[in-house]
BAFI-3210 file (N, C-alpha, C; in Angstrom, 3 decimals, decimal comma, padded with zeros to 6 digits):
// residues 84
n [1|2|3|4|5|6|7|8|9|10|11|12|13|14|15|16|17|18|19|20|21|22|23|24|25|26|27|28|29|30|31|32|33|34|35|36|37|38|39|40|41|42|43|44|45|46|47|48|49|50|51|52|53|54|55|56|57|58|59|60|61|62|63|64|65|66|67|68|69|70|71|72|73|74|75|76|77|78|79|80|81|82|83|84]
n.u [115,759|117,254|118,993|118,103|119,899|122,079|121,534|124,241|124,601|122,878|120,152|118,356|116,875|116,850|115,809|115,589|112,738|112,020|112,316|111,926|108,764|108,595|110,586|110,549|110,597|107,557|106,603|107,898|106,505|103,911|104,872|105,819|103,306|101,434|102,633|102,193|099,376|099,057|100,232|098,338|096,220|097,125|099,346|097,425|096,178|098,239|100,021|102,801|102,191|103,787|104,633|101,973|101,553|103,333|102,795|100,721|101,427|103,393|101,745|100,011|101,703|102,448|100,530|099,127|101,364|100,826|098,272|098,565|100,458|098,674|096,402|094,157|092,564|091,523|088,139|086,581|082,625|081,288|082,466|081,585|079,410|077,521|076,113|078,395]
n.v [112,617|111,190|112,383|111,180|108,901|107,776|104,391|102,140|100,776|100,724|103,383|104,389|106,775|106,418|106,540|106,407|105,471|104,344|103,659|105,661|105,614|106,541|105,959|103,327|100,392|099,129|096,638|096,291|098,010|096,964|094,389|095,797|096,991|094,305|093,732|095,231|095,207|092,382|092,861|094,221|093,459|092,654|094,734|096,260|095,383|094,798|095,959|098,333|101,743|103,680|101,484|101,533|103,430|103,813|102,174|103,114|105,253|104,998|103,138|104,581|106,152|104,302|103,661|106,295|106,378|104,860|105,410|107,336|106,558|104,876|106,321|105,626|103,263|100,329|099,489|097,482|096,732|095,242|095,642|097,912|099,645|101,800|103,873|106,271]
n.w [113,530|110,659|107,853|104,866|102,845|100,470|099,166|098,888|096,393|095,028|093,090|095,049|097,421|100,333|104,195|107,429|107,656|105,155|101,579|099,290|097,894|094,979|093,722|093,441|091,267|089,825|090,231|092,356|094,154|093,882|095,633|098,342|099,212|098,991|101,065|103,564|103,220|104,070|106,535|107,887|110,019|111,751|113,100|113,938|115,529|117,643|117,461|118,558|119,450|118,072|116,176|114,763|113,551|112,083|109,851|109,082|108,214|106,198|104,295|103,463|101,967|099,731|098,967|097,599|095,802|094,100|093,217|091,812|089,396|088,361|087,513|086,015|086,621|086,302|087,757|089,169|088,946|090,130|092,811|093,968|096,018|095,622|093,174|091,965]
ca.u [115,732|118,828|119,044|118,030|121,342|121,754|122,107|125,442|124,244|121,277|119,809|117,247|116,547|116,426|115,349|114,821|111,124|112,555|112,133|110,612|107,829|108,723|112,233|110,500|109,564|106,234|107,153|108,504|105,477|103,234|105,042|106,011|101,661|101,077|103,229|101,437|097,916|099,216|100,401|097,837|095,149|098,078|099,681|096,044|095,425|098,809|101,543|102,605|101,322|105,014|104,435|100,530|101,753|104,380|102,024|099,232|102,078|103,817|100,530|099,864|102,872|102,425|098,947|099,711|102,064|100,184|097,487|099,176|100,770|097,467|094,615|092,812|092,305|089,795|087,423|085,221|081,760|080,793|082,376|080,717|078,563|076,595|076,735|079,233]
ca.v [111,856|111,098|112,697|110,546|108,577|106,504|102,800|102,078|099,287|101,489|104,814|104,343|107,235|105,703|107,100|105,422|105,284|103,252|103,862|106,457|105,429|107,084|105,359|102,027|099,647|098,652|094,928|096,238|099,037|095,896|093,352|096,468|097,187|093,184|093,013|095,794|094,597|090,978|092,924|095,133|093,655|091,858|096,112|097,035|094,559|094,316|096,644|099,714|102,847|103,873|100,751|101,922|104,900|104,240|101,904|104,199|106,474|103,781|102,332|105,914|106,681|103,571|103,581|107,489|106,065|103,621|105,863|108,798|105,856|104,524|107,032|105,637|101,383|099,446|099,210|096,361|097,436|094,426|096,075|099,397|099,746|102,379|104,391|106,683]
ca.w [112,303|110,127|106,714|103,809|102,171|099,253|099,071|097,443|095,126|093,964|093,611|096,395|098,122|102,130|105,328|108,526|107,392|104,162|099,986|098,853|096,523|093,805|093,273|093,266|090,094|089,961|090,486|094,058|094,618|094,017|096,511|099,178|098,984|099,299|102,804|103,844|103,185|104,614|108,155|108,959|111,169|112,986|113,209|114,203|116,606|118,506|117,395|119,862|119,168|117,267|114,769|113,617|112,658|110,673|109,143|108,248|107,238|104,769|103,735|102,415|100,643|098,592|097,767|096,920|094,666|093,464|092,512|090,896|088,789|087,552|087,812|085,353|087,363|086,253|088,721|089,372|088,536|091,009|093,881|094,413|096,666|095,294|092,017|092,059]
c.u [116,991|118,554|119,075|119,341|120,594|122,404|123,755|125,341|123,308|121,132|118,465|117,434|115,888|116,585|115,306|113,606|111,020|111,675|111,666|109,972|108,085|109,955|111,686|109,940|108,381|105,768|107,232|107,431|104,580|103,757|105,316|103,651|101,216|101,327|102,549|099,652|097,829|099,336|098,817|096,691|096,357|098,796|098,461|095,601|096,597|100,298|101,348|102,003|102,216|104,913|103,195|101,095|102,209|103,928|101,106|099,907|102,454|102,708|099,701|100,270|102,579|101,436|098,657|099,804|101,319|098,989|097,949|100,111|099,681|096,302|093,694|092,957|091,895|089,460|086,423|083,826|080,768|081,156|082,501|079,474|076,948|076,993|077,420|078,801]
c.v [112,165|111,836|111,158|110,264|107,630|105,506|102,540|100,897|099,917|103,071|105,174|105,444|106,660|106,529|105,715|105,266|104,571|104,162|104,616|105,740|105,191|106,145|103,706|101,450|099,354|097,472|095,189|097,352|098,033|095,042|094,746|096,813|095,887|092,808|093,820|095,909|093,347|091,729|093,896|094,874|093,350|093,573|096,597|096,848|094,667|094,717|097,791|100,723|103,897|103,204|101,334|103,101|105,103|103,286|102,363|105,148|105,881|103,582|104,214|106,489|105,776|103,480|104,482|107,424|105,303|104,319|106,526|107,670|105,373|105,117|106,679|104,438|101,388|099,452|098,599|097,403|096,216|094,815|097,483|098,578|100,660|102,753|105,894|107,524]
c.w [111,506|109,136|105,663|103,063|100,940|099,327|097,870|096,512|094,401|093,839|093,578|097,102|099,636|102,984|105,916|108,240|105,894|102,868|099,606|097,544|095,158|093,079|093,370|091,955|090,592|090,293|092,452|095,046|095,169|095,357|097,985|099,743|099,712|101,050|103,435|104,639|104,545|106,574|108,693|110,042|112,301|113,971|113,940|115,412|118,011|118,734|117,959|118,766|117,829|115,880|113,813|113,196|112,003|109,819|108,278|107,234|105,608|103,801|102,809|101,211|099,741|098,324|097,071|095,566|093,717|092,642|091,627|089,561|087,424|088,275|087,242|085,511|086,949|087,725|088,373|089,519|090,206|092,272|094,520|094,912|096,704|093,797|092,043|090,790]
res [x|x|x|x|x|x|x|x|x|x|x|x|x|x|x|x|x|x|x|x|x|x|x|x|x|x|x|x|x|x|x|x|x|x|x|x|x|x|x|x|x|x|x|x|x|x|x|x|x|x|x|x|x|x|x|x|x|x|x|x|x|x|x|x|x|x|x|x|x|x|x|x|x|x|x|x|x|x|x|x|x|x|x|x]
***
């Protein structure tokens, strides 16, 4: 694995395994999350064994992020399943 560089237009922290989290707006946390969501049965169903992983991995980091951002969501009261 390479060492992490910086984009020369930004200051993006990049890896071959792309953005860290942290260095993203919330605008780009949101749409990076959305593509995510959008690939994964297609990743689940039909990508090698190399792609799920760096799926599950990705799909971590940004929901991570995503939490530690907003710990305190709303949460739908309509979709629980039990009471919590």
């Amino acid at each position: 694995m390479t060492e992490p560089r910086i984009e020369p237009a930004s200051e993006f922290v990049v890896s071959e395994i792309g953005i860290d989290p942290a260095g993203l707006a919330d605008e780009d946390l949101f749409r990076e999350l959305a593509s995510l969501h959008r690939t994964r049965l297609r990743t689940l169903r039909h990508g090698p064994e190399a792609a799920l992983a760096n799926h599950l991995r990705r799909t971590g980091e940004l929901e991570g992020e995503y939490l530690s951002r907003y710990p305190g969501r709303e949460v739908d009261p309509d979709r629980l399943t039990q009471n919590f």
